[in-house]
N, C-alpha and C positions, 0 to 999 in steps of 0.2 A: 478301176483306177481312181485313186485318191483326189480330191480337189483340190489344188494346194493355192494357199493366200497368199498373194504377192505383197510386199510393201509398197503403198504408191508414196510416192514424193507430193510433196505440200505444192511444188510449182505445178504436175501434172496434175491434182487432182485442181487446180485455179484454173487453168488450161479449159479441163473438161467442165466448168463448171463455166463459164464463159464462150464457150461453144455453145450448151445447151440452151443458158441464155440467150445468146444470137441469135439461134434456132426458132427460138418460140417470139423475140420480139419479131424475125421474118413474118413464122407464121400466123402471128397476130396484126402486123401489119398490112400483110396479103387480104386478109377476112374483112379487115375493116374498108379496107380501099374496095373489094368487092361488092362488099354490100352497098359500100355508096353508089357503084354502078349500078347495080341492080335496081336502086331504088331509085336512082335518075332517071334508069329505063324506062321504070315501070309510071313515074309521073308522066314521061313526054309521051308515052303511048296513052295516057288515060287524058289526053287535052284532049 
């Protein structure tokens, strides 16, 4: 079966492009706030 190419619409692909970004500033913000824990941890354990 053939693949066939949809036309996306300029609103839907802003949509999806805005999603992904969300996505990644989450995921970026998750990592950073993480690390900061971890390395809170890891000072008040090494007092």
């Amino acid at each position: 079966m053939a693949h066939v190419e949809h036309p996306v619409s300029e609103e839907a692909f802003t949509a999806d492009r805005q999603r992904m970004l969300n996505g990644f500033t989450s995921a970026t913000t998750f990592s950073i706030v993480a690390a900061v824990v971890i390395l809170g941890l890891m000072g008040f354990f090494l007092l």
